[in-house]
C-alpha positions in Angstrom: 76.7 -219.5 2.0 75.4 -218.0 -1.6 77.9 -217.6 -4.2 77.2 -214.0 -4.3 78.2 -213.8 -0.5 81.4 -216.2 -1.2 82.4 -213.9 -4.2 82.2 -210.6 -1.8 84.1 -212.3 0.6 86.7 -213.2 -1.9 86.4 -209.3 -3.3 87.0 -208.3 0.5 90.4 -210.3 0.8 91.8 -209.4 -2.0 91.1 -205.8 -1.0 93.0 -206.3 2.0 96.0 -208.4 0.0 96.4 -205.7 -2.2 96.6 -202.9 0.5 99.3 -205.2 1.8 100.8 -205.8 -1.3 101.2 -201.9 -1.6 102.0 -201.3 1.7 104.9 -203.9 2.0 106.0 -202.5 -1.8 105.9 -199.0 -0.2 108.3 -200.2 2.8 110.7 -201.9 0.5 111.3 -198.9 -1.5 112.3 -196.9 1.4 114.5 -199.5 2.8 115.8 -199.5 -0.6 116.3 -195.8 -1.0 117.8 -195.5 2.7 120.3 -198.3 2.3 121.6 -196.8 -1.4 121.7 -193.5 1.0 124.5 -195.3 3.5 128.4 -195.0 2.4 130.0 -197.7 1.3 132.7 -197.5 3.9 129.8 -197.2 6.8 128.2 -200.0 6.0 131.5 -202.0 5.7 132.6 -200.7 8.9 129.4 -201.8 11.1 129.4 -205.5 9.3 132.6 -205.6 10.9 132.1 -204.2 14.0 128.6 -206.6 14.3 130.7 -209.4 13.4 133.1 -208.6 16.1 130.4 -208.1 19.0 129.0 -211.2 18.1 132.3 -213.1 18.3 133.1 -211.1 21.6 129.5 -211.8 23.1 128.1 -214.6 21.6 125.2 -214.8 19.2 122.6 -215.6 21.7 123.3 -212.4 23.9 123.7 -210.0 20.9 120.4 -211.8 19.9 118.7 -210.9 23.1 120.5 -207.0 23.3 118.9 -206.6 20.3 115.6 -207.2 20.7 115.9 -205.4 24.3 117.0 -202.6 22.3 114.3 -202.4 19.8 111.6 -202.9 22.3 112.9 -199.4 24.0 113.5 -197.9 20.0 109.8 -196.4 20.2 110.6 -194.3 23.5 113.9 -193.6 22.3 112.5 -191.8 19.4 109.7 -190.2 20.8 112.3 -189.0 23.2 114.3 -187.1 20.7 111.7 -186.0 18.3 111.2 -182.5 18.6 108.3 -181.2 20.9 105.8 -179.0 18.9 104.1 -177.8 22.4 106.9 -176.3 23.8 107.7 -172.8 23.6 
């Protein structure tokens, strides 16, 4: 490889890091903005009430609930989003 084709390749990846970069800096502000949203009290309330499902269950169950559960979040939503066809 020339070094002119090493340097556009290097260009090119750091193209795509920085779109990452933004993109995960974009993500982590509205994380941020959505959990300074949440009531104190609420989000006290669900540690416990995570805490106690796990003691109840077991980690390893909870564990695979979970990710049961977000594997079906996609239909869930799409589900209850609001259908602009319908009249």
């Amino acid at each position: 490889m020339t070094r002119k084709s090493l340097c556009r390749e290097i260009q090119a990846v750091n193209l795509r890091l920085t779109i990452h970069r933004l993109q995960f800096q974009q993500t982590h502000q509205q994380s941020k903005t959505a959990f300074h949203q949440l009531h104190p009290y609420l989000l006290i309330g669900g540690g416990l009430l995570a805490g106690f499902i796990t003691n109840r269950m077991g980690w390893r169950k909870v564990y695979s609930l979970m990710g049961t559960g977000l594997s079906f979040y996609p239909f869930i939503m799409s589900g209850l989003s609001p259908d602009e066809n319908v009249q």
